[in-house]
N, C-alpha and C positions, 0 to 999 in steps of 0.2 A: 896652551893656545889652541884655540880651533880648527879641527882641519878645514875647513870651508866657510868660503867666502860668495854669499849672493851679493850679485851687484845687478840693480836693478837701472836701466837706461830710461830716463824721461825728460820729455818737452814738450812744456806745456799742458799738463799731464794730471793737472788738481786733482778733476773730478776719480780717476782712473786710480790715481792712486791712494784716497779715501776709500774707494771700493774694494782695491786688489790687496792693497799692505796688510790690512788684518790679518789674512789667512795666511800669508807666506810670514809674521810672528808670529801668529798662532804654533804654527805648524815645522817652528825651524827652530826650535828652540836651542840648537847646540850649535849653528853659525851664525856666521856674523852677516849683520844686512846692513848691506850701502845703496842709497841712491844715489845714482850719477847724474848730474843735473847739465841737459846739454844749453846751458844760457837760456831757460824759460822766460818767459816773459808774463807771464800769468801770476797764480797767487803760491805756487807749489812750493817753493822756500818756505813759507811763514807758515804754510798747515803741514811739512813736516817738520816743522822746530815748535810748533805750537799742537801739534794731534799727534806725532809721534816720536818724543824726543830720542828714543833709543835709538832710532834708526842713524844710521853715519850718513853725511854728505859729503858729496866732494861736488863743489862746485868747480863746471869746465866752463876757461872764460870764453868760449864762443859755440857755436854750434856746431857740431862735428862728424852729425851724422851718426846713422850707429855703428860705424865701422871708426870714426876717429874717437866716438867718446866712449865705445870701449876700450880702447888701445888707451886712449888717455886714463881711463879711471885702473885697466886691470897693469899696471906699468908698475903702479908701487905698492902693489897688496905681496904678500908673504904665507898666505895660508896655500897650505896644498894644492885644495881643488878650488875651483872658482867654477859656479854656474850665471849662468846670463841668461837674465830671466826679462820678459818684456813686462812693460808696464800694466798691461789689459791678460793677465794671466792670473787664474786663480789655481792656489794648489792644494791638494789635499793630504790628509794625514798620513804621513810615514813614506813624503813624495822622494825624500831625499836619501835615506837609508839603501832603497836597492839599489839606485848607481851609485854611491858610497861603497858597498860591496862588490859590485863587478870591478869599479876599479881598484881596490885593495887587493883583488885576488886573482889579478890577469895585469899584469905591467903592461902588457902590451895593446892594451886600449889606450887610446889619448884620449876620445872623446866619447858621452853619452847623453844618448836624448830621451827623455819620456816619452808614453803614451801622449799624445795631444788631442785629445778630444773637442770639441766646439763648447762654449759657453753658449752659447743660445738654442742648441739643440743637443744636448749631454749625450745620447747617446748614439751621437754621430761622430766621426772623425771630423779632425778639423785639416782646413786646408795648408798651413802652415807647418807642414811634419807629419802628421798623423801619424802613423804607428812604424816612421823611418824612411828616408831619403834615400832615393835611386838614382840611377844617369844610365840613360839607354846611349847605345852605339853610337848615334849623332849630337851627343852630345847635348839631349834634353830632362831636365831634371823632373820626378815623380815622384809618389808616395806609396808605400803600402797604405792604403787605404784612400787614396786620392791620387787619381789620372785626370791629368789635367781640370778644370771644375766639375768631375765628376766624384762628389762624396758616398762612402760607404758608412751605411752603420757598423758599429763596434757590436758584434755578435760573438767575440771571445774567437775570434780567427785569426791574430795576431797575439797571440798569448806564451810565445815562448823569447828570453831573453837572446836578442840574435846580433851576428853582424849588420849592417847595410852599408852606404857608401857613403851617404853624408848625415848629419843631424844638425837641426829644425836650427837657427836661428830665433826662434822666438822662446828656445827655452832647452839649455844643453849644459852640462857641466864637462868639465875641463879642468887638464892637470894644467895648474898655473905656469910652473917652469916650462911646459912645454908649448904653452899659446906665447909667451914671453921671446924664450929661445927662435923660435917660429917667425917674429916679429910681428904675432899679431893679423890682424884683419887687412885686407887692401883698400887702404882708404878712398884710391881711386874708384874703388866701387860708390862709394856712399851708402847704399842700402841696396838692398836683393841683390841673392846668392855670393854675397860675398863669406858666409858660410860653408857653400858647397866647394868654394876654393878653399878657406882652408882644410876642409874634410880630406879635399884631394892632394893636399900638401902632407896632412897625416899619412893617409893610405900611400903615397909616394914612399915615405919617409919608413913607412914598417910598422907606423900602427895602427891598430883595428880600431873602427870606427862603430858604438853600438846601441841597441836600441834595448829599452829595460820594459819589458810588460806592464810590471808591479808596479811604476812608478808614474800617477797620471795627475797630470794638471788639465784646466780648464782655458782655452784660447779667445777670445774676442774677435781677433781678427780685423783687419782695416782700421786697426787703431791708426796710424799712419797715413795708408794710401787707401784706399779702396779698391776689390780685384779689378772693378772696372777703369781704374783710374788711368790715363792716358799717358800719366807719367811714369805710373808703376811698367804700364807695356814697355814705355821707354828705357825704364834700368831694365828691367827683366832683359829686351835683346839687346842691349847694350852688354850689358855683364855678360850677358849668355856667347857671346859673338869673342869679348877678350879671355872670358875664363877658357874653351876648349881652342883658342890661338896659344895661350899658357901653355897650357898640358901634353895638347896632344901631339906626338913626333910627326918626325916630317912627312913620313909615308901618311899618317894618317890625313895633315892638311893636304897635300895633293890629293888624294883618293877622297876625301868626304866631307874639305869643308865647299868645295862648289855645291856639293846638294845642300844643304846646310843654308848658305844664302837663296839656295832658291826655294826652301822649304820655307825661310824665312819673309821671302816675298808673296807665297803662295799666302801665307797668314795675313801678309797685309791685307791681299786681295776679298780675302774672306772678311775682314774686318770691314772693308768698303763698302764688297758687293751683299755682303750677307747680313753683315750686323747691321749694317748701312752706321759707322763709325767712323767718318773720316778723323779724326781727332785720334783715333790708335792707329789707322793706316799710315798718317802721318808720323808716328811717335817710329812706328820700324821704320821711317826712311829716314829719320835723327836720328836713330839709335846705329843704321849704315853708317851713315856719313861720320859721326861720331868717332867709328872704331875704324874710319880711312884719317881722321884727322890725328886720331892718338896712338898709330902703326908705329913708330918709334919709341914711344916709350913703352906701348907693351913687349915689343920686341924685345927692348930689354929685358924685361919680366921674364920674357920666355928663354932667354938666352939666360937668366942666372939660374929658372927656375930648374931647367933641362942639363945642368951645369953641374949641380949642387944635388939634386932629388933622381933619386933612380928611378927609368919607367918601366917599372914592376909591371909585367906582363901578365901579372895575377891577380892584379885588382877586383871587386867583385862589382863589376859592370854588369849592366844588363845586354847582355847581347842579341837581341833588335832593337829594331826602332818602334818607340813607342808608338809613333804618328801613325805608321802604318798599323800597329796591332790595334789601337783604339778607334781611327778614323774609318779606314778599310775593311780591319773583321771586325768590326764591332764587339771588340772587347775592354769592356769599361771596367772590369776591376783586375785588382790585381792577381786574385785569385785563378782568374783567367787565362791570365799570360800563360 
């Protein structure tokens, strides 16, 4: 049997994955490849049973979002590792071998992400991971190679196989038993960072989280939402607001999640006054109200999570704040910091 399982998440997804499946058979030749079909409604059933019969399906009968139609598709798979690859990713030859190899020869990795570079401009970083997931002190998520919409080129400056703190949803491999054991993604999230929560359920939990040089795929991006999308702002401080309520202990909610909201209103205002977008100014005062309406049920989250997971004082945080190193000294790469 194979140790690895691609499962690929689409909806709605025809065109995307006519384009994108070639390379990940081409190029995978020793796992096994499913698509997870979150209820399309388009023609994606019948041109992968008619353009690519090898491929497995698992039809989910409703739409679940990528946090429920992975937990739904990766629930009865058996192969070792499992990666979760998005539909608008292209990968290249020999993507799968180096995280294969870190994790066969470090147990204590859970999870690993590729290099993610942009499909529309290759030899840039892509927004979605690029070369490894960060989280500064207030609890705001980054990239080696992207600070917040600011992209770097890939000039071989992220070239050694390393720890980080989270990896890329759009494209990570994963010990199966351990996303399973885990239970998986928060489906409360729906979509955005519900990845960087489970990273930080790893890293709780004792295992290293990392990112493979050798190992690069190609990103699209916005297949989904688009960065400027009003909804995407909406998950983003949404998740962002219940993932470090989760995590962080009590000292640290007293001490720094008041700057936290007001850091988070100061973005509104920028989105207003600056982008002139009231449509995202909007989305952070839903995305508030949202995480005052669901304070009980995350509560609990935080009460098992705090319960069950130790708060490993070693974590590999970034210790400042991003806002202030990119906004204030204007330092846009990571390099920088």
């Amino acid at each position: 049997m194979t140790q690895t399982a691609i499962v690929i998440l689409n909806y709605n997804g025809q065109e995307l994955l006519k384009q994108f499946l070639p390379s990940i058979i081409l190029f995978s030749k020793d796992a096994r490849i499913i698509v997870a079909d979150n209820k399309s409604t388009d023609r994606s059933l019948d041109i992968l049973k008619e353009e690519f019969p090898t491929v497995e399906l698992i039809e989910i009968p409703d739409n679940r979002g990528y946090c429920g139609g992975y937990n739904y598709a990766i629930k009865g798979i058996q192969e070792k590792y499992c990666v979760l690859v998005n539909s608008d990713i292209e990968v290249t030859a020999n993507w799968l071998d180096p995280m294969l190899e870190l994790l066969e020869n470090d147990k204590t990795i859970g999870a690993i992400q590729p290099k993610i570079r942009s499909y529309h401009d290759k030899s840039s970083f892509e927004y979605a991971g690029a070369a490894g997931g960060e989280i500064d002190v207030l609890g705001y998520p980054f990239c080696r190679g992207r600070i917040f919409n600011e992209l770097e080129k890939d000039t071989n400056q992220y070239e050694t196989s390393e720890q980080i703190f989270w990896a890329s949803g759009a494209c990570f491999m994963i010990r199966t038993e351990l996303f399973q054991k885990m239970g998986g993604l928060d489906e409360d999230f729906f979509a955005h960072m519900e990845e960087i929560d489970f990273c930080w359920k790893l890293n709780r939990s004792g295992y290293k989280v990392f990112y493979s040089h050798q190992s690069v795929v190609y990103h699209v991006g916005g297949g989904t939402l688009a960065k400027s999308n009003p909804q995407k702002t909406y998950l983003n401080f949404r998740n962002g607001l219940s993932l470090i309520f989760k995590h962080w202990s009590l000292a640290e909610l007293i001490l720094k999640f008041p700057i936290r909201i007001g850091l988070d209103w100061l973005a509104a205002l920028k989105f207003l006054m600056i982008d002139k977008s009231y449509s995202d100014a909007k989305a952070v005062a839903k995305a508030h109200l949202h995480f005052i309406q669901s304070f009980k049920k995350d509560a609990k989250k935080r009460a098992f999570i705090q319960a069950t997971l130790p708060n490993n004082t070693h974590l590999p945080f970034f210790k400042k704040s991003i806002v202030v190193e990119f906004y204030l000294l204007g330092r846009k790469k990571y390099s920088d910091l």
